[in-house]
C-alpha positions in Angstrom: 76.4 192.3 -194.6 77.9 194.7 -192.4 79.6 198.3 -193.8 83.1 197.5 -194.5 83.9 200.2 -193.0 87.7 202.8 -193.7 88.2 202.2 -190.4 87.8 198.6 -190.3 89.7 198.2 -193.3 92.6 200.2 -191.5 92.1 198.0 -188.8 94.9 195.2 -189.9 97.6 198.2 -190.4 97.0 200.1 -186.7 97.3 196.3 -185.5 100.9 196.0 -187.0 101.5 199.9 -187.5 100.0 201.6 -184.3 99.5 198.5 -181.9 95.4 198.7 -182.0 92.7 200.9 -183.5 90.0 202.6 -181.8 86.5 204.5 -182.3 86.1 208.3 -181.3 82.2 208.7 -181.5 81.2 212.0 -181.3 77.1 213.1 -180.5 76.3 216.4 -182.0 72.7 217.6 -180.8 71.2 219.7 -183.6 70.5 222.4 -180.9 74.3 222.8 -181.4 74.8 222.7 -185.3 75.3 226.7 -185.2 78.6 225.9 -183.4 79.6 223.4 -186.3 82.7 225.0 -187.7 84.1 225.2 -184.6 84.2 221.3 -183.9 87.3 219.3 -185.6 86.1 216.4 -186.9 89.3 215.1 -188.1 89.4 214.0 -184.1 86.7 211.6 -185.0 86.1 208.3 -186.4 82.2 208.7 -186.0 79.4 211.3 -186.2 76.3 210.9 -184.1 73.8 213.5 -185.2 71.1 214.2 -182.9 68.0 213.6 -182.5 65.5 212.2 -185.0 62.5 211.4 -184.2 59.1 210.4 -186.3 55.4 211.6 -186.3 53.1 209.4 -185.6 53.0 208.3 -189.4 56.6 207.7 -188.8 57.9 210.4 -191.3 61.2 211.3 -190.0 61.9 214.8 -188.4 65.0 216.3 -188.0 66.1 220.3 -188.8 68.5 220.2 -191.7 71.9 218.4 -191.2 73.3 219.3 -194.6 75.7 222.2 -193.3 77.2 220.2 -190.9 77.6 216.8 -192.8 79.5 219.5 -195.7 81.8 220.6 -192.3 82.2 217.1 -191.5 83.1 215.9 -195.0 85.2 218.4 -195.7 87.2 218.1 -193.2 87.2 214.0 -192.6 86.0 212.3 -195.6 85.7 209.0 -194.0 84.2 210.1 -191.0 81.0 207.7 -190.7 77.7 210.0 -190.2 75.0 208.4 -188.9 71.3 209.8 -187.6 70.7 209.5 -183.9 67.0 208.3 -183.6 64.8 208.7 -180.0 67.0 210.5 -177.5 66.5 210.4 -173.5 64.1 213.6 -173.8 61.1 212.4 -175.4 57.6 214.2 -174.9 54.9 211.4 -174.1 53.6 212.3 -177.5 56.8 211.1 -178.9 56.9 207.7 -176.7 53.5 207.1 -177.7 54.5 207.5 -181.5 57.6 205.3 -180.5 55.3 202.4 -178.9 52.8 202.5 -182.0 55.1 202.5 -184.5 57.3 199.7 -183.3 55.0 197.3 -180.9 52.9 196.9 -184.2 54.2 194.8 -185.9 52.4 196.0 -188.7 53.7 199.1 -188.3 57.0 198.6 -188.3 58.0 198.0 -192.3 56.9 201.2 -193.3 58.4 203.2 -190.2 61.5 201.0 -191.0 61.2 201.9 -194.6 60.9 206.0 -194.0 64.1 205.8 -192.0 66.0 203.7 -194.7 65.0 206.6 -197.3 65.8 209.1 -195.0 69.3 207.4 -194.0 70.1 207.1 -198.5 68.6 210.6 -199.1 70.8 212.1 -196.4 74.1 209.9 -198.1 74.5 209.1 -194.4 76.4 205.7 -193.1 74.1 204.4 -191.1 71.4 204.6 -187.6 72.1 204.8 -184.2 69.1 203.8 -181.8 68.9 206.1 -178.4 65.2 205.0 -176.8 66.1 204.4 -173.3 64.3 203.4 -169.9 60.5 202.7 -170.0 60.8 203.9 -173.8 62.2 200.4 -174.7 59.1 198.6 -175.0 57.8 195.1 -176.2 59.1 195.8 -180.1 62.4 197.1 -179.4 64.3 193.9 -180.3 62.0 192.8 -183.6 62.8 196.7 -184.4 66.2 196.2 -184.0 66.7 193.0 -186.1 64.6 194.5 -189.0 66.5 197.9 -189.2 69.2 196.1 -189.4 68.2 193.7 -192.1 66.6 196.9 -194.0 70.4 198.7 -194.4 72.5 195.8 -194.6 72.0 195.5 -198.1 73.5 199.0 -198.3 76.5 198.5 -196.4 74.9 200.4 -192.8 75.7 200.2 -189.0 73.5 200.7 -186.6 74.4 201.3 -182.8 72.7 201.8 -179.9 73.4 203.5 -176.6 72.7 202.2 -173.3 73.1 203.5 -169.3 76.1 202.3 -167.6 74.8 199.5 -165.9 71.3 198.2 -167.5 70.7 195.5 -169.6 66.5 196.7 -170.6 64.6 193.4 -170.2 63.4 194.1 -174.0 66.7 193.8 -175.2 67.2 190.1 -176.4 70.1 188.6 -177.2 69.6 188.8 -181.1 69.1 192.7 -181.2 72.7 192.9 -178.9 74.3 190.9 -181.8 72.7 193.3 -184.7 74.2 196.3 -183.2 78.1 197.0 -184.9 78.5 198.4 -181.5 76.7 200.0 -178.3 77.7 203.2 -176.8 78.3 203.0 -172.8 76.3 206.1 -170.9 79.1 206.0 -168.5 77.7 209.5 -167.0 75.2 210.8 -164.7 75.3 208.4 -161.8 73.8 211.3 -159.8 72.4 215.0 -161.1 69.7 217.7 -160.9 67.2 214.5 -160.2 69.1 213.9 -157.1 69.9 217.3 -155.7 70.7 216.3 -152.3 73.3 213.7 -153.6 76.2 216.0 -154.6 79.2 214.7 -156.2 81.3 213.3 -159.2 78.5 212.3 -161.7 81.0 210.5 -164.1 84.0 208.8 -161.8 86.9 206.7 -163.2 85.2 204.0 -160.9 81.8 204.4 -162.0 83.0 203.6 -165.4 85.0 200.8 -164.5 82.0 199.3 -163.2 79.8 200.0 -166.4 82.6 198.5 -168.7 82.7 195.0 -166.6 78.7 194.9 -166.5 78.6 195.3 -170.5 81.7 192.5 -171.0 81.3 190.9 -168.5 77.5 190.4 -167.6 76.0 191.6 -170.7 78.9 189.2 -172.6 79.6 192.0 -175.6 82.8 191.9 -176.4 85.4 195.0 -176.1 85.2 195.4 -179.7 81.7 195.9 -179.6 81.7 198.6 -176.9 82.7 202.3 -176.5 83.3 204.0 -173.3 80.9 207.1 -172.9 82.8 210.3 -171.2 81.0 213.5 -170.6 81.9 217.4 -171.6 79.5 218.6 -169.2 79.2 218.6 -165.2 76.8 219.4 -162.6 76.5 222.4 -160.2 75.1 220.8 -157.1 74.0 224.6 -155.4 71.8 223.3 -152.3 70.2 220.0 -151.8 66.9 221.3 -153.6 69.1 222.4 -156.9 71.6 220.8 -159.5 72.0 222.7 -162.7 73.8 221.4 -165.3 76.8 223.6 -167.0 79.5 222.7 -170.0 83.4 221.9 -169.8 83.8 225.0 -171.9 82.0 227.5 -169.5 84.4 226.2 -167.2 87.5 226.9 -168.6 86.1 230.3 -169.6 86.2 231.0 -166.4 89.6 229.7 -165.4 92.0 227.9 -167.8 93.7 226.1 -164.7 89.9 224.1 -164.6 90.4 222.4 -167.5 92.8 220.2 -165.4 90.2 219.8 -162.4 87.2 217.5 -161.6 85.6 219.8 -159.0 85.2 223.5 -158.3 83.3 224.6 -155.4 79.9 222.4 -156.0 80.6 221.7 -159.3 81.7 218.5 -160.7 82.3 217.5 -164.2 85.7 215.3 -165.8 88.5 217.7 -166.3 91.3 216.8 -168.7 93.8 214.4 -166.5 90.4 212.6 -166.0 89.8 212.2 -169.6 93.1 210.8 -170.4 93.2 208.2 -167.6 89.5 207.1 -169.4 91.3 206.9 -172.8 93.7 204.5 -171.4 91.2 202.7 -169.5 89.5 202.3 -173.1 92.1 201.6 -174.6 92.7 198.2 -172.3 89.2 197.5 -172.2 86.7 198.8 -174.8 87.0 199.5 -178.7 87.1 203.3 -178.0 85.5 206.3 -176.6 81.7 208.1 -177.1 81.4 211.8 -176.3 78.7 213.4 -174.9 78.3 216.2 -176.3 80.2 217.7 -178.9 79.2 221.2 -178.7 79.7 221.7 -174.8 83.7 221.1 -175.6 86.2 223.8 -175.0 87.1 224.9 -178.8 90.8 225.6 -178.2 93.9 224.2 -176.9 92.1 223.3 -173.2 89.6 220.7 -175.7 88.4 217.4 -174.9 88.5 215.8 -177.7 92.0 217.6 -178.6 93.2 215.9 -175.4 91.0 212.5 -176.3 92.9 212.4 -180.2 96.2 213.7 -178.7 96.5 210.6 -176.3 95.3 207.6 -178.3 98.0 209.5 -180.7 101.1 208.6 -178.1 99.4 205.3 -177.3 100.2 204.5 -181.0 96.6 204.1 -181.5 94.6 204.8 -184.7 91.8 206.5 -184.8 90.8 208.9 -187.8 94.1 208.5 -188.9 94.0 212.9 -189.6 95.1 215.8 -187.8 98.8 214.3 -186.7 96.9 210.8 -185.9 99.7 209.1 -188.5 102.3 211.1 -187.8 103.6 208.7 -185.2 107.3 207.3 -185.2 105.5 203.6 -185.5 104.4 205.5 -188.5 107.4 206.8 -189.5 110.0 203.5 -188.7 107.1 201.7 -190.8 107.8 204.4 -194.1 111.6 204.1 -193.6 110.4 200.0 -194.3 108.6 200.4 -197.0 109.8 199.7 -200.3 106.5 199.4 -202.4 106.2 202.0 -204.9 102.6 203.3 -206.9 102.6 204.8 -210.6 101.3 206.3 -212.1 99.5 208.1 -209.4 96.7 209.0 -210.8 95.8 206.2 -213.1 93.7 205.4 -215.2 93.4 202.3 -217.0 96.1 200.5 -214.9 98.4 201.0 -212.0 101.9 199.3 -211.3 103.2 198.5 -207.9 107.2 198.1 -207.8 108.7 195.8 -205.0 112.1 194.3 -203.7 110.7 191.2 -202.3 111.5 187.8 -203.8 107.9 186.7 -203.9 104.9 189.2 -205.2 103.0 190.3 -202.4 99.1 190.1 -202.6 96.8 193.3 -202.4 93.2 194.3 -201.2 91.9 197.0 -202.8 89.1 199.2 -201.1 87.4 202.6 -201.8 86.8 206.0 -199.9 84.2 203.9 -197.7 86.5 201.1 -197.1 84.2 198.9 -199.3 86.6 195.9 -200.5 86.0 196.1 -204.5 87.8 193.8 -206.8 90.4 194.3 -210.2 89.8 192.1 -213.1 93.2 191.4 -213.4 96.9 190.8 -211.7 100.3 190.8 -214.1 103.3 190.0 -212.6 106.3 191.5 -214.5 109.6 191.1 -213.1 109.0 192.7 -209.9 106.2 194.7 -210.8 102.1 194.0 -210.3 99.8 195.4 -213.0 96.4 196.1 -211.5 93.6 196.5 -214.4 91.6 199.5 -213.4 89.4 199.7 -216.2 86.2 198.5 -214.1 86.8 201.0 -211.3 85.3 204.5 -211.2 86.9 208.1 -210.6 87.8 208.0 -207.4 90.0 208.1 -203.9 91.7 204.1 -203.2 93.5 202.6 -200.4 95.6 199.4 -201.3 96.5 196.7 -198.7 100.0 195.3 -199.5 100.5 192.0 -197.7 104.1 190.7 -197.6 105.1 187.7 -195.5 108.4 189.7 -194.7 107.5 193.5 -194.5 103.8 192.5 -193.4 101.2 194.7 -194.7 101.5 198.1 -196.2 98.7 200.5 -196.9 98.9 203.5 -199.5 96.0 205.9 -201.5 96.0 205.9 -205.2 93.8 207.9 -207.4 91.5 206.8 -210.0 90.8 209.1 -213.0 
């Protein structure tokens, strides 16, 4: 079974509430973990943290990610953490470790195993597979399928990300299917590989074209994908050099770039850019990927400011934090609502007043959006007991569903 995740469960409410819901993945390379309390993950729905990679006994290495996850937590308690394994960098050392560990099958339980213990030690929410090119080799897909049997029985996703326009020939079928969702590369078309090939590295058309070849040829659905958008740009100086630079040196520089795609040589996604590619993936895909988090612009000229602030006035949800609910759906849905929770917190029971003729039926999930289940339901006039008795200490969402009002969604409190 797949993780039930918050943001699935939320899903039913931003359909009615907010029109649609939508991910905001976010990679985070641990080369940029010093800049961690300046990121605001309560823009984000998903945490990529990056890279992991294992030794050729497939122990898992990775500097320490406990600061950040405490930043990220603290901030966004139901963002979704998950370890980014492989990356587009790998030393041949680290491909040949890869290949062994994953072409055997032999090999692969107990590699599979180390990164299962790592994922539960960590307390993160699941794995997010990054080999790419000539790195995806014979094993990939079994890999795949038995990582993904390995965490299901803890309620973990696993993703993948994937160039704009390849399908890798060791990619069946089955392993697309085991993936919660893949992450579109949608970004370096051209770059310092390419020198003499100056221009926009990450156009509106280029992704276009990346989204129809994943729904279209691949057959994924729009559910299933994420539209990947770049905080970074190339510097295209003479037709032997491209260097790469960040969105944020850029404003530095000039606050008036933030709103440009090209200055001089240098072309990266400004911020008009970035909003036309949230409402492309907003009619297209099931939300946006960021690479990276750490080249952003950490102040009102931010990416992923401008990212959360326009899903917001499509009525969109997202993390549902930092003004995300503070819509006037949201609003013209309070003024509806007529359900009232006491006592708030409970303990042994809660009540849930109502003005409907007919009781409405509730879902009941925790902090992680797991669906758990009361061992009781009184009606009383027009009030529903819940028994709480078998639930632990703890934050609660409850789905209302009414025929009329349609469904309601408030937190309660568990002593």
């Amino acid at each position: 079974m797949k993780r039930i995740t918050l943001g699935i469960f939320l899903s039913i409410l931003g359909a009615v509430v907010f029109g649609q819901n939508a991910k905001v993945v976010g990679y985070f390379p641990s080369y940029r973990f010093a800049s961690s309390t300046q990121v605001e993950y309560c823009r984000l729905t998903h945490l990529n943290l990056c890279f992991a990679n294992p030794d050729s006994a497939g122990n898992i290495l990775m500097p320490d990610i406990s600061s950040v996850m405490s930043d990220a937590l603290t901030e966004n308690p139901d963002i979704i953490i998950c370890i980014s394994l492989a990356g587009g960098g790998l030393t041949s050392q680290q491909a040949e470790d890869w290949a062994n560990l994953i072409d055997i099958p032999a090999n692969r339980p107990a590699f599979i195993s180390k990164i299962v213990d790592y994922v539960l030690t960590n307390n993160l929410g699941g794995v997010d597979v990054d080999l790419e090119w000539d790195r995806v080799t014979a094993g990939y897909s079994d890999f795949v399928m038995e990582l993904d049997t390995a965490l299901s029985p803890y309620d973990m996703i696993v993703t993948a990300a994937f160039p704009n326009q390849t399908l890798f020939a060791n990619v069946s079928d089955a392993a697309l299917e085991a993936f919660d969702f893949i992450n579109i590369m949608s970004y370096d078309a051209t770059g310092p590989w390419r020198p003499s090939s100056p221009g926009q590295h990450s156009s509106y058309t280029y992704s276009t074209n990346g989204i129809n070849f994943w729904k279209n040829s691949a057959g994924v659905p729009r559910e299933k994908l994420t539209l990947g958008v770049p905080f970074y740009g190339y510097d295209f100086i003479s037709s032997t050099t491209a260097n790469a630079f960040t969105y944020g040196s850029m404003v530095q520089k000039d606050e008036s770039y933030a709103d440009l795609d090209q200055v001089g040589t240098a072309y990266y996604n400004g911020r008009p850019t970035i909003e036309s590619k949230v409402n492309l993936a907003n009619d297209e895909v099931g939300g946006i990927m960021i690479w990276e988090l750490g080249q952003d612009s950490f102040d009102d000229y931010s990416l992923l400011k401008t990212i959360h602030e326009k899903y917001t006035s499509l009525e969109v949800l997202t993390s549902g934090l930092c003004g995300n609910v503070l819509s006037s759906a949201i609003l013209r849905k309070e003024i509806r609502d007529t359900y009232i929770l006491y006592p708030n917190p409970a303990s042994a029971y809660l009540i849930i007043k109502y003005e409907s003729a007919r009781a409405p039926e509730v879902i009941v999930s925790n902090s992680l959006g797991q669906r758990v289940s009361v061992e009781s339901v009184q009606h009383i006039g027009h009030e529903l007991y819940l028994d709480l008795k078998n639930l632990q200490s703890g934050i609660y969402f409850i789905m209302i569903m009414d025929e009329v009002q349609g469904p309601t969604m408030k937190k309660f409190v568990v002593n």
